[in-house]
N, C-alpha and C positions, 0 to 999 in steps of 0.2 A: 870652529869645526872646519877644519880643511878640506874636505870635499866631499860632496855627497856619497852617498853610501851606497849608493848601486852606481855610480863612477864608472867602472869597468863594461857594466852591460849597458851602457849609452854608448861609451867607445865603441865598443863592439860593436852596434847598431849603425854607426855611423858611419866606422869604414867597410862597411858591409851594403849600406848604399851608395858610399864615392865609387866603390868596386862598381854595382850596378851601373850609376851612372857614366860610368869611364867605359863600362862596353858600351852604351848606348848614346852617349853622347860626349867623347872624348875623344874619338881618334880624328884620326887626317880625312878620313870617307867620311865621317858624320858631318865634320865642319866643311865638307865641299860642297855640299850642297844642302840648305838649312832649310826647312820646309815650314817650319815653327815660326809664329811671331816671338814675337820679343819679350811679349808676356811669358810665356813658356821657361825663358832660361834665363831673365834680367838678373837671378842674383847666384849664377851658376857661376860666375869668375869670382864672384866675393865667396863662396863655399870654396874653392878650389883654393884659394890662397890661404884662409884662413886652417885650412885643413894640410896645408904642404904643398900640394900639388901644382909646383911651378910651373911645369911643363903646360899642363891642360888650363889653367888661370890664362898663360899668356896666347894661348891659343885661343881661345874664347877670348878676349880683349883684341886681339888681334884681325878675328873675322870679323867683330862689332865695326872695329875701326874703318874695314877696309869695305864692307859690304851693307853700314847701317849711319854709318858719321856722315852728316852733310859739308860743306865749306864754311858752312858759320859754326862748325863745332858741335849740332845740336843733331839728335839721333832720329831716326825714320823706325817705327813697330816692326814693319817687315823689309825685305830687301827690293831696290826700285822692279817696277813692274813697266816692262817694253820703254824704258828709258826716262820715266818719268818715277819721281816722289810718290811713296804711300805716307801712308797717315802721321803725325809727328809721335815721338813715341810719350806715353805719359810719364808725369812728375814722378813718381815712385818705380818707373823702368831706371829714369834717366839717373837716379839717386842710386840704387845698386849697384848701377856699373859706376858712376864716378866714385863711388865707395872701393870697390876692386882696384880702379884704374889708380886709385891713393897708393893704396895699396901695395901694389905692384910699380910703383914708380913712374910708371905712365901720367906725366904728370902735362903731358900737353892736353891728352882727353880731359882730366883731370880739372883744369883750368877754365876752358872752355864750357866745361859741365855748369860747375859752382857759379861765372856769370850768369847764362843760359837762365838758370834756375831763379838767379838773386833776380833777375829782370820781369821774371813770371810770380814774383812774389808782390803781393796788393797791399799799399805804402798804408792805407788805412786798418785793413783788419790784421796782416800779418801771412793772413793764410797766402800759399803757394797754387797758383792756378794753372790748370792743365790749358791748352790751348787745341781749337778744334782746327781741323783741316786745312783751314784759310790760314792759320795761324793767327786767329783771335784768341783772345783771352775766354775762359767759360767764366758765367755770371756767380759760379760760387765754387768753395772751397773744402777739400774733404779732413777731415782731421790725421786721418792717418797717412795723406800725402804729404802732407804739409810738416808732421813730423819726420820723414822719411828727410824732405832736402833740410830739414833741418839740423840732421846730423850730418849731413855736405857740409853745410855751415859751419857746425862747430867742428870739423875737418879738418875746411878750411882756415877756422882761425877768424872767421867773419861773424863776429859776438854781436854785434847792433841786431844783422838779417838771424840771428839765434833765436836773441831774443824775443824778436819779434813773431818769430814762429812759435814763440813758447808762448805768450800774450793770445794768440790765437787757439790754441792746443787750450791755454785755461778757459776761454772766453765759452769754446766748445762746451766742456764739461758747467761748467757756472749757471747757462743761458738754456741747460734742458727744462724743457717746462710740464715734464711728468714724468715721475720715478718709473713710471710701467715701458717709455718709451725712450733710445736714444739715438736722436739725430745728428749725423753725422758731420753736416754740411752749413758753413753759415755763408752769409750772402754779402754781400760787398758795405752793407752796413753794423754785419757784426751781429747778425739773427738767425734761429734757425730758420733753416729750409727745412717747410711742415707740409709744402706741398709740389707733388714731384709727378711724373709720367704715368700711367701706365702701364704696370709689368716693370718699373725700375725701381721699386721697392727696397729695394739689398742694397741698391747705391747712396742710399737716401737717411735710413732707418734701420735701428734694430730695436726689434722688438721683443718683449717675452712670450707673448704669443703668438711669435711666427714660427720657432722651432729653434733648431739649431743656431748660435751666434758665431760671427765671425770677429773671434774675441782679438784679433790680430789691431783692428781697430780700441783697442784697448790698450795691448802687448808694446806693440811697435812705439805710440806716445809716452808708454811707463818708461821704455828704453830711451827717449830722447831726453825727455825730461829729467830722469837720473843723473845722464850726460850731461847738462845743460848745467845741475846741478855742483857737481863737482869741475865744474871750468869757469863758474861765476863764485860759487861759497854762499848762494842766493839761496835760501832755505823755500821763499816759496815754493820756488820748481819742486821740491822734492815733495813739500806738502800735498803740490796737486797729482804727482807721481802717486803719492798715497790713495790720493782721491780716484784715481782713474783704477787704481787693484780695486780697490774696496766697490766701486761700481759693477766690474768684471764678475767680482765673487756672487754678487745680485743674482746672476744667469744660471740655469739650471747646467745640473752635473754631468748632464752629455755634451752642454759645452763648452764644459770646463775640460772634456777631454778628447774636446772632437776635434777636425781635419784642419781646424785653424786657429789652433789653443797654441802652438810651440811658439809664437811668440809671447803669449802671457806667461808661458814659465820663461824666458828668459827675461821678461819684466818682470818678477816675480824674484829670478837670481840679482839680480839688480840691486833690488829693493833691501834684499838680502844683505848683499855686498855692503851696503851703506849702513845700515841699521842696527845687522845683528839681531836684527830678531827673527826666532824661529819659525811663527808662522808663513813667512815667504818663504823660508827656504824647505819648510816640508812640503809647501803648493807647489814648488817648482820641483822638487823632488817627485810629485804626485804626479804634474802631467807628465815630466820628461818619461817616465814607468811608462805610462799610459799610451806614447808614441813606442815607446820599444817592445810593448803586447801587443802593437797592431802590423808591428812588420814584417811583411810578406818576406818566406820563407826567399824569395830571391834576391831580399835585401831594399825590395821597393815600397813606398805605400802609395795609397789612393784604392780605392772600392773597388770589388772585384768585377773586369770586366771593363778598366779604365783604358779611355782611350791615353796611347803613349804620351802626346802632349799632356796631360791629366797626371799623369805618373811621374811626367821628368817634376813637372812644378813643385809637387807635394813632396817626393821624394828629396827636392832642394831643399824645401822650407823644414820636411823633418828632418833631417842631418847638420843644416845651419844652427836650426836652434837648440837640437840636443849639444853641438856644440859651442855654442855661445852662454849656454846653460854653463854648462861644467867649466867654464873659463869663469861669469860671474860669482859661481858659488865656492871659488876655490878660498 
């Protein structure tokens, strides 16, 4: 099957938010002064290139560099404040833009990233650890950062630090210890984290009876794993690939097709790509639909009444992965 069959109205959808986002955060006035942390638009130079747009890619690469890179190479969330460092930026900021920065040739940011990351990855479990303000290491590890610098890794060509992130990604899924609950985080011995703050619920666990899933922690590991797959000829990665869809599918149908599903349909395209078989590629056919009947007639998504930070993110992540979709499923 060479490409999905509503093809055309994903295109459509998608330079219908580049448009959007190129008034709103494209030109020369928006990158003068960036009010946003980093969370906001970390994977707004990887949409920009991937989609053409060379101009606004290296402009967004360009202010990162100039108003977010520290001297050791490694990035700050927001821009410094009265002359001092804000907070360091997290594993999965630092992983999209060294993904662009590949990308686009920017291969000093580039470089500097992939160390950064390889040094914040814990020699016993695998997984990739953010670091808190002191610039300590945090005591555990998320699955879907951890697959994020994982595809740095397999980027860069650094198969051991892959693998190694892929060990942790399966150990994740292996080590749930109730079908009704999945935890995200394991801890410096290779356990879940079952017990967490509260009110920090979402960073910790998903549940089926907390509501809506943020199946990206799902999406994003199908995606590495695939990858991991075809650069080693290692059959397990693709088996736990399978394992990580077929958990996702578990989650109720709001979402499967809610505000953080676009990466499970591009796990889903993936899945597809390798296997050939139909049921991924009519799943991912199903949410990509699902993002192009919720977008806002200006081209944006996010709930109505979003604030713009809220709108740039979503709006990123729906247009990335409707096109990252139609590339897998091709």
């Amino acid at each position: 099957m060479p490409r999905l069959r509503k093809a055309n109205a994903c295109l459509r959808a998608a330079r219908k938010s580049l448009d959007w986002l190129k008034n709103n955060f494209g030109g020369d006035e928006e990158w003068a002064a960036v009010p946003h942390p980093l969370v906001t638009y970390h994977k707004l130079a990887y949409l920009f290139n991937i989609a053409g747009s060379v101009e606004e890619c290296s402009r967004a690469l360009g202010w990162i560099k100039a108003n977010l890179q520290t001297a050791d190479g490694d990035l700050l969330r927001s821009a410094p404040e009265n002359g001092k460092d804000t907070e360091k930026a997290r594993v999965r900021e630092k992983a999209w833009v060294a993904l662009a920065a590949h990308r686009s040739g920017r291969y000093d940011m580039f470089n500097a990233l992939v160390a950064l990351l390889a040094c914040q990855q814990g020699r016993n479990t695998g997984g990739v650890y953010d670091v808190d303000g002191e610039g300590r290491r945090l005591e555990t590890a998320n699955v879907r950062t951890t697959a994020c610098a994982g595809l740095v890794f397999l980027t860069a060509g650094a198969l051991s630090e892959a693998r190694a992130a892929g060990r942790f990604v399966t150990q994740v899924i292996r080590s749930q210890p109730s079908a009704k609950k999945f935890y995200l985080r394991l801890d410096s011995l290779g356990r879940p984290v079952t017990k967490y703050p509260k009110g920090k619920m979402g960073r910790y666990l998903i549940s089926h009876a907390k509501g809506r899933a943020e199946l990206s922690h799902f999406g994003i590991p199908i995606v590495f794993l695939t990858r991991l797959h075809l650069a080693t000829g290692e059959e397990a990665w693709l088996e736990t690939a399978m394992d990580y869809y077929a958990r996702a599918g578990e989650f109720d149908e709001e979402s499967l097709r809610g505000l953080d599903s676009g990466p499970y349909a591009w796990g889903a395209a993936a899945l597809y790509a390798i296997t050939r078989r139909r049921f991924y590629y009519d799943r991912a056919e199903e949410v990509a639909q699902a993002w192009v009947d919720r977008q806002k007639g200006d081209g944006s998504w996010g709930p109505r009444g979003a604030p713009l930070p809220t709108a740039i993110a979503l709006t990123v992540e729906g247009a990335l992965s409707l096109l990252e979709t139609l590339r897998e499923a091709q």
